[in-house]
matplotlib code that plots the C-alpha trace (Angstrom):
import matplotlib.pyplot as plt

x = [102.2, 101.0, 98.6, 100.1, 98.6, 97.6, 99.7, 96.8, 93.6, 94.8, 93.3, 94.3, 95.4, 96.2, 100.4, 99.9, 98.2, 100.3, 97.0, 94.8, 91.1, 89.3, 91.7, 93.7, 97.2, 100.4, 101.1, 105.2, 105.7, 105.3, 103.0, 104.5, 102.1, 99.5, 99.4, 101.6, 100.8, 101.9, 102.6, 104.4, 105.0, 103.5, 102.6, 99.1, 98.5, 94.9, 93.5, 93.0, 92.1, 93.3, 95.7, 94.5, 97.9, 97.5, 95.0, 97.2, 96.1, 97.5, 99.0, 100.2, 104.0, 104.5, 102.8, 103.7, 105.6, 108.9, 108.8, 110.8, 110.7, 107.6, 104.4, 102.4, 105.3, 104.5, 102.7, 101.1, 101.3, 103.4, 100.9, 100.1, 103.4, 103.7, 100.1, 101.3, 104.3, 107.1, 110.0, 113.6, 116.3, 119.5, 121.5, 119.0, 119.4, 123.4, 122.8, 120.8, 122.6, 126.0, 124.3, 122.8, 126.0, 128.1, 125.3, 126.7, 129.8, 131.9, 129.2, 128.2, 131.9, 132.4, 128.9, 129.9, 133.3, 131.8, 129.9, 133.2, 135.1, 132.5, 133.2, 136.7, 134.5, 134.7, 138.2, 136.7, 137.3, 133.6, 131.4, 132.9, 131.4, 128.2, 128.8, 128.5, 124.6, 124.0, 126.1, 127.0, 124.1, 121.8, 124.4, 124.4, 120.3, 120.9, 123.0, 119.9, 117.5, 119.8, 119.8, 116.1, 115.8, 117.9, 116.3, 112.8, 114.2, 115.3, 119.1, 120.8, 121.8, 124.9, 122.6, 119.9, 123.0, 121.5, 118.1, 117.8, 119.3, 115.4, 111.6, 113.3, 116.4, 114.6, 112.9, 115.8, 117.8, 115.1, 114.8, 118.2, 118.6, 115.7, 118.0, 120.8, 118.6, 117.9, 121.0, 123.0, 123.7, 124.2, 126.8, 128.7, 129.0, 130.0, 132.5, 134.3, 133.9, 135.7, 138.5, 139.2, 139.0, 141.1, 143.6, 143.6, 143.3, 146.2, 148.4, 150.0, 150.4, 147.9, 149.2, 148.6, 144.9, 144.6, 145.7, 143.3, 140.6, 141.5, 141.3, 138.0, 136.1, 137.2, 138.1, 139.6, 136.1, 135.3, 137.6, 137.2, 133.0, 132.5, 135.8, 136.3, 138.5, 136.5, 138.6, 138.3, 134.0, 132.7, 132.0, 135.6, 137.3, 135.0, 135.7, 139.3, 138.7, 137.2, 138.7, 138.4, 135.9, 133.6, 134.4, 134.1, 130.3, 129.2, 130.7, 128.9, 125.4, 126.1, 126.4, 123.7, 121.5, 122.9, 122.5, 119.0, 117.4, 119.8, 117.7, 114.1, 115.6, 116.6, 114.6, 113.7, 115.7, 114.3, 111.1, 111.6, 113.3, 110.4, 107.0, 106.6, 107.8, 107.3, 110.2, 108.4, 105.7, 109.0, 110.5, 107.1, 106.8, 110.3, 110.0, 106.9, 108.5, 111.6, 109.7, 108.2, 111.6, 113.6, 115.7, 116.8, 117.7, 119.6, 121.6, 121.6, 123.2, 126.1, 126.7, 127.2, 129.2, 131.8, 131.4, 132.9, 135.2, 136.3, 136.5, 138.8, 141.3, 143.4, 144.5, 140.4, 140.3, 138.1, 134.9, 134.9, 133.1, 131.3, 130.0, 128.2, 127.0, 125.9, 123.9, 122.4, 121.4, 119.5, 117.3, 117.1, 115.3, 113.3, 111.7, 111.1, 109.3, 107.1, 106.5, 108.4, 108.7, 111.8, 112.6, 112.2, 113.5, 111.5, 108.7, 106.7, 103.7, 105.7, 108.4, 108.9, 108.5, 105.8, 103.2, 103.6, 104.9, 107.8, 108.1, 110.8, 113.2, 111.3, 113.2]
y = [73.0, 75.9, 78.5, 81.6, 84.8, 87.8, 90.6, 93.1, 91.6, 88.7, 85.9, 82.7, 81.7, 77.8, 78.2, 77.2, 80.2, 83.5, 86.1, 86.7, 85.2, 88.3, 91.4, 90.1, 91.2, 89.3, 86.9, 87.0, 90.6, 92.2, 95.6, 98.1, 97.5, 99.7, 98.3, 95.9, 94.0, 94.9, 90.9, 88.9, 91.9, 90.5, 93.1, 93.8, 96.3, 96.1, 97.8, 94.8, 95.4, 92.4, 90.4, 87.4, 85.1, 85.3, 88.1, 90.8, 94.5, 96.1, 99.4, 101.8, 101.5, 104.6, 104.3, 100.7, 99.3, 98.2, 93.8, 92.7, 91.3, 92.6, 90.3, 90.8, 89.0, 85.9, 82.6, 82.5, 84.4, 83.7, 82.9, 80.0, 78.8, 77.9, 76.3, 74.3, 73.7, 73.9, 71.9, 72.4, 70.8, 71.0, 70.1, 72.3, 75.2, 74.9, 75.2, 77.8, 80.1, 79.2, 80.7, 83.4, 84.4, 84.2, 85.8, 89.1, 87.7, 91.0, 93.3, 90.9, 90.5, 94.4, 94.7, 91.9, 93.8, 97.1, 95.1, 93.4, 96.9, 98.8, 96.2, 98.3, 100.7, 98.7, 100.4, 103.8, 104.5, 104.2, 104.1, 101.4, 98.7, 99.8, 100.1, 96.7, 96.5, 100.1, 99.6, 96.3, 94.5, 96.6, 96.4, 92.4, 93.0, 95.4, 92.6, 89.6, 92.4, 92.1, 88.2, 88.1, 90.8, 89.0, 86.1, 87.3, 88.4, 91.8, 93.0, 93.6, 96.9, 98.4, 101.2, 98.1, 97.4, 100.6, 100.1, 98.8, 102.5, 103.5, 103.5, 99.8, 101.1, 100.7, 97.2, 95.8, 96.8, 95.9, 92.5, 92.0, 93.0, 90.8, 87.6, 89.0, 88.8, 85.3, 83.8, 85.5, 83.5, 80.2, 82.0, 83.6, 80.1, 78.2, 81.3, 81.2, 77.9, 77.1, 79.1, 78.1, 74.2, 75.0, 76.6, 73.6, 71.0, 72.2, 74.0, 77.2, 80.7, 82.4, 85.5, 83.9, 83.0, 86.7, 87.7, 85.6, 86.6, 89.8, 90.1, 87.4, 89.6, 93.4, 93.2, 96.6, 97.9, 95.6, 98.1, 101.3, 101.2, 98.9, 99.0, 94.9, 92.6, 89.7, 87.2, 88.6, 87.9, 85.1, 82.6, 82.8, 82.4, 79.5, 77.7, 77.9, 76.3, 73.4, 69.7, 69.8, 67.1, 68.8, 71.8, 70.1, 69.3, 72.8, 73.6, 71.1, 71.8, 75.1, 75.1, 73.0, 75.3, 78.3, 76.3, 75.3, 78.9, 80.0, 77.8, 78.9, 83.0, 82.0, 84.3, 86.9, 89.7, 87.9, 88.4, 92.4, 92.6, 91.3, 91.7, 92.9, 96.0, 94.4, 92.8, 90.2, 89.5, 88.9, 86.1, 84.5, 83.6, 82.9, 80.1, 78.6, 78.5, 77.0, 74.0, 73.3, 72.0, 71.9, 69.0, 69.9, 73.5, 72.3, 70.4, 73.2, 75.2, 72.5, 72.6, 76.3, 75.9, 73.4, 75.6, 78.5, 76.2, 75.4, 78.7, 80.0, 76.9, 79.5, 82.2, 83.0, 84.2, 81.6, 83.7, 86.3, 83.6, 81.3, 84.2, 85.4, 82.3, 81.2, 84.8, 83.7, 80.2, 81.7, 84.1, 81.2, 78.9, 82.0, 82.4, 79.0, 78.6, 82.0, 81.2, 84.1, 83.6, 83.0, 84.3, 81.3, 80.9, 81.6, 79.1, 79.0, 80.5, 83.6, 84.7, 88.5, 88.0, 85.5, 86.4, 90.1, 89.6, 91.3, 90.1, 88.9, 86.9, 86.9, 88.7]
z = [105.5, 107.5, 106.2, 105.4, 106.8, 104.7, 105.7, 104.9, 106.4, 108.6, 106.6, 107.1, 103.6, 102.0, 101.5, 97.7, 96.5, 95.6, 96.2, 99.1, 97.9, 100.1, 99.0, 96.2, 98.2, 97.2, 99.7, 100.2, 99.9, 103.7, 104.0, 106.6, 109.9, 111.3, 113.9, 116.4, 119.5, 122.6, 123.7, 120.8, 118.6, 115.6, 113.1, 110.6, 108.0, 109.2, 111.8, 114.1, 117.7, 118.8, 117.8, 115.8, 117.0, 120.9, 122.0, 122.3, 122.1, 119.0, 119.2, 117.0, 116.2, 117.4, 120.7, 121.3, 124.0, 123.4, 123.6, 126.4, 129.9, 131.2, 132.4, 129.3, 127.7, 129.6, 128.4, 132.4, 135.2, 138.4, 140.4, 137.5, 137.7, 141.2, 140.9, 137.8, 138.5, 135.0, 134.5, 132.5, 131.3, 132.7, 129.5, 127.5, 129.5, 129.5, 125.7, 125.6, 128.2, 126.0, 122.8, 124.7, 125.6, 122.7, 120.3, 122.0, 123.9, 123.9, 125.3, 128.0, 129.1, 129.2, 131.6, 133.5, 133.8, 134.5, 137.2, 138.9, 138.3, 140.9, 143.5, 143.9, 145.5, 148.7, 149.3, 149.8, 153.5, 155.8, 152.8, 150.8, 152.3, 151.4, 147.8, 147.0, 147.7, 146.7, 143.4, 142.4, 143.3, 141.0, 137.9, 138.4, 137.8, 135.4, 133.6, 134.3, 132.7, 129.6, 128.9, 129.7, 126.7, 124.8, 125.3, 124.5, 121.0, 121.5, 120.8, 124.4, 124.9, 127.7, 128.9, 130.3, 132.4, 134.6, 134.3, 138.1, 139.3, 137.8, 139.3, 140.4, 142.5, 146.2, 145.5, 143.8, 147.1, 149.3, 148.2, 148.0, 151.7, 152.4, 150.5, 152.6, 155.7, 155.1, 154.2, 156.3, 159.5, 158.1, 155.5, 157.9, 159.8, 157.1, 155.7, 159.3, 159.7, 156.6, 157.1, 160.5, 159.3, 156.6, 159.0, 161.5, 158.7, 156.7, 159.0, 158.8, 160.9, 162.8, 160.6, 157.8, 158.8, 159.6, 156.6, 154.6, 157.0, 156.3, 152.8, 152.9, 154.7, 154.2, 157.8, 157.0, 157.0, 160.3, 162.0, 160.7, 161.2, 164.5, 165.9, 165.8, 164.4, 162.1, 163.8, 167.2, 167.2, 169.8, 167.7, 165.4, 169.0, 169.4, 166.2, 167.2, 170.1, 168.3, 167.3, 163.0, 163.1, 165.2, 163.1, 159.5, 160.5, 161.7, 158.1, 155.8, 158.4, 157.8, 154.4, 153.2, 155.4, 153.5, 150.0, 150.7, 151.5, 148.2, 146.2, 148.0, 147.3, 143.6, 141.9, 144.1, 142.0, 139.0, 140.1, 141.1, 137.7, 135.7, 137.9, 141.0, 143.1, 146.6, 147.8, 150.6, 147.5, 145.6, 148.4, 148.8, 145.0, 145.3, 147.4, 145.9, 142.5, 143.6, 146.0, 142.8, 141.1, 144.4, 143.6, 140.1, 141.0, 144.0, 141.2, 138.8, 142.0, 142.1, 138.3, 138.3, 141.3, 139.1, 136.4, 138.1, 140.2, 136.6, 135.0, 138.0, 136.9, 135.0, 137.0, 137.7, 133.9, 132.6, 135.3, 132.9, 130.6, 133.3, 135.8, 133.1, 131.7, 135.2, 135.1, 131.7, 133.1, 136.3, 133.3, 131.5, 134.2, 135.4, 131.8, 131.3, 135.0, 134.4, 131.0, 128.9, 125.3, 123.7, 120.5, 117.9, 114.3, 111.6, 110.6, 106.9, 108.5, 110.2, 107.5, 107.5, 103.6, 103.5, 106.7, 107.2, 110.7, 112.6, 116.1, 118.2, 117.2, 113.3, 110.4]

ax = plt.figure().add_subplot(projection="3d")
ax.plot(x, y, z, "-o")
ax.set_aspect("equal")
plt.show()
């Protein structure tokens, strides 16, 4: 068995006796703190300067920072992790993101809601289309920031869901432009590409494919800003022009291309989110992080793919659940790569009634 630590003076005591030997305190019956620290949370009644579990400053309760996704929450520091590499679990982290999810399963829905409700915005003439990086973008941080709270042991709460429109607003929009920047070109060609193979493949009207061009890519706003139809661009005429086998290999090229630097920009929100407020510091550790464990995000990439492929099944319902769970799984990976602690069950030594402790995730 572990020792049990005195709640008063931070002794390690054997788990068989019932008093501290040094103060005589009742082990089992938790003192208010005087202190808490800053990193894991954990709680004394003496005036420690450090804390005697990991090193942490203590603070006063009153003056201490709020435990959550910041980088004195981390076990190492970015720059550690791309040196050392990490490694997950794809099953484990499906598990994890599931129970993530349904601890608070109603409040995540109604973010992620709030989230897919301000993409309507794109139907305000001229300035609509750039609502959905001035707007969405951020709320779709503002919902990582809550599952990497969450996961770190602290109760997820709505107004988080803003917490990117802060001090964080321009980075978060920067890097995002940045991810934009780089994904761009290969997207668009696989995006176009697709639709014209799908059109050649399968048949059908050249209204038709105009009409899902149209809705595809708010060629609406195409019009009204640069005076263009989408499917009137050089390289659309080209790709009609094509034979579908020809076509079909720009498309999977294309696409891998786009996959590929998806994966190497994985966490580059993450990263703003949680450590750094430079965008181009952001896609640098970004891309070291990811070649660490390129192969088994690539596959984590296809297995949220299928399980949103999956989730549109019934009448695209079932992404209410899996968007968000796919959310969850990215904060999930990120914390286990940078080292972030999760909130664990309570152990003998670190019982709220048997240690004196209060941290995350420890009642």
């Amino acid at each position: 068995m572990e020792p049990v630590i005195c709640p008063k003076c931070g002794k390690a005591c054997s788990p068989y006796v019932k008093f501290c030997p040094d103060d005589g305190t009742e082990l089992g019956v938790p003192l208010p703190p005087a202190k808490r620290c800053e990193t894991c949370g954990a709680g004394y009644v003496k005036d420690f300067t450090f804390c005697p579990l990991d090193g942490g400053r203590m603070r006063d309760p009153k003056d201490a920072k709020p435990v959550g996704p910041t980088k004195d929450a981390g076990a190492k520091d970015v720059d550690d992790a791309i040196r050392d590499g990490f490694d997950f679990k794809l099953g484990e982290v499906f598990r994890e993101s599931q129970a993530l999810l349904n601890k608070h399963l109603w409040l995540y829905i109604g973010a992620f809601l709030l989230c897919i409700g301000s993409v309507l915005l794109i139907a305000i003439p001229y300035v609509g289309i750039f609502c959905l990086p001035l707007v969405t973008y951020p709320l779709v941080g503002g919902l990582m920031s809550m599952f990497l709270s969450a996961y770190v042991g602290n109760k997820p709460q709505m107004k988080a869901l803003f917490s990117q429109f802060s001090g964080k607003y321009l980075p978060y929009i920067g890097a995002t432009f940045i991810q934009a920047l780089v994904v761009s070109i290969p997207g668009m060609l696989s995006n176009a590409s697709c639709l014209v193979w799908f059109h050649k493949a399968f048949g059908g009207t050249r209204d038709l494919f105009g009409d899902m061009l149209y809705w595809m890519q708010v060629d609406m706003q195409w019009k009204k800003i640069l005076h263009v139809n989408f499917t009137d661009l050089p390289f659309v005429q080209t790709f009609m022009e094509m034979e579908p086998a020809k076509l079909f290999a720009i498309l999977a090229t294309s696409f891998l291309v786009y996959f590929v630097l998806m994966v190497f920009t994985l966490f580059i929100q993450m990263l703003i989110i949680d450590r750094t407020n430079r965008p181009i510091e952001a896609l640098c550790k970004s891309a070291l992080l990811a070649k660490k464990r390129f192969w088994k995000l690539f596959l984590l990439g296809w297995v949220v793919i299928a399980l949103n492929n999956l989730g549109a099944l019934p009448v695209g319902l079932g992404l209410i659940y899996t968007m968000p769970m796919s959310i969850a799984m990215l904060v999930i990976v990120y914390a286990k790569a940078v080292g972030v602690k999760k909130a664990h069950a309570e152990t003998p030594s670190m019982k709220g009634d048997g240690a004196g402790l209060s941290g995350p995730g420890i009642k």
